[in-house]
C-alpha positions in Angstrom: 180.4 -128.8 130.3 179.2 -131.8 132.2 175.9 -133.5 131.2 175.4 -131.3 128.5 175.4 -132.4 124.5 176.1 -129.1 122.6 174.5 -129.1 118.6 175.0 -126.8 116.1 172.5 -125.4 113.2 173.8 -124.2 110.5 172.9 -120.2 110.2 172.6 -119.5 114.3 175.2 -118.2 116.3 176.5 -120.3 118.7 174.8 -123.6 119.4 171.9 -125.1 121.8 172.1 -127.6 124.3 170.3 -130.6 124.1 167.6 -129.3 126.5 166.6 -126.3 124.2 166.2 -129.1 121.0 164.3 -131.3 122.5 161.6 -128.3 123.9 161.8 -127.0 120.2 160.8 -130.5 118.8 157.8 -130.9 121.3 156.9 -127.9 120.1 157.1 -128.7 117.0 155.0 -132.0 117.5 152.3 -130.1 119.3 152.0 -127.6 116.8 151.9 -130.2 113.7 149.1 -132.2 116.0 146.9 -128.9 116.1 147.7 -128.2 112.8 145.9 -131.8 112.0 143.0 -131.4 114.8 142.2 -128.2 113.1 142.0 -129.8 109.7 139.8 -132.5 110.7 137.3 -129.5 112.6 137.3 -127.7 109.0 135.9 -131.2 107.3 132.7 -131.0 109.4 131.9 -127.5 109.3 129.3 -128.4 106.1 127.9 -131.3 107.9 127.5 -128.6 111.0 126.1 -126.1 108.7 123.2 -128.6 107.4 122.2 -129.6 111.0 122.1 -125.8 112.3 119.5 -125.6 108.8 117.3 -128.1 109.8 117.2 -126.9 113.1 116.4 -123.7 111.8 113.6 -125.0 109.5 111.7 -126.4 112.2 111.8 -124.1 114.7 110.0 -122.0 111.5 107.6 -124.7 110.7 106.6 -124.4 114.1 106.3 -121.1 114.1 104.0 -121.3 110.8 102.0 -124.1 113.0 101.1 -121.8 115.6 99.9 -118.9 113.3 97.9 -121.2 111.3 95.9 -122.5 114.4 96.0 -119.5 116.4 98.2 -120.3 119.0 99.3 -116.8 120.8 101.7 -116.0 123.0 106.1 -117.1 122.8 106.8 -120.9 121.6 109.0 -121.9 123.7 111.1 -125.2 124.0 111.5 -126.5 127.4 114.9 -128.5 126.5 117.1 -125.1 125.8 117.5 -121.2 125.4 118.3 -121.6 121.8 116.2 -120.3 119.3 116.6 -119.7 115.1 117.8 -116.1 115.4 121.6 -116.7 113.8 123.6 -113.9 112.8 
């Protein structure tokens, strides 16, 4: 075979060319670097958590604000859709 580097792993039939290594590495390498990137996501989930709670707690101060001075009618925030109904 010409241009072609044949290696063998122990416990596979036959053997893979070069080509077929090198794919399985990157492979290998990309799923290592979302292994890490994942990782790293999982650390700020708390910090994520505590901002989504203070978000929360005041869009219900508000809330409280305009039942104490008799505001009717929907609150609403110009800025976004979002509101503090999480499930």
């Amino acid at each position: 075979m010409t241009g072609s580097v044949e290696v063998a792993f122990p416990g596979m039939i036959g053997s893979l060319s070069l080509h077929y290594l090198l794919i399985m590495l990157q492979l290998i390498f990309l799923l290592q670097s979302l292994i890490v990137a994942h990782d790293k996501f999982k650390i700020t989930l708390g910090d994520a958590d505590k901002e989504l709670q203070a978000i929360v707690g005041l869009e219900n101060q508000v809330h409280e604000m305009s039942q104490k001075f008799g505001m009717t009618g929907r609150i609403e925030n110009p800025y976004t859709t979002l509101n503090a109904n999480v499930s």
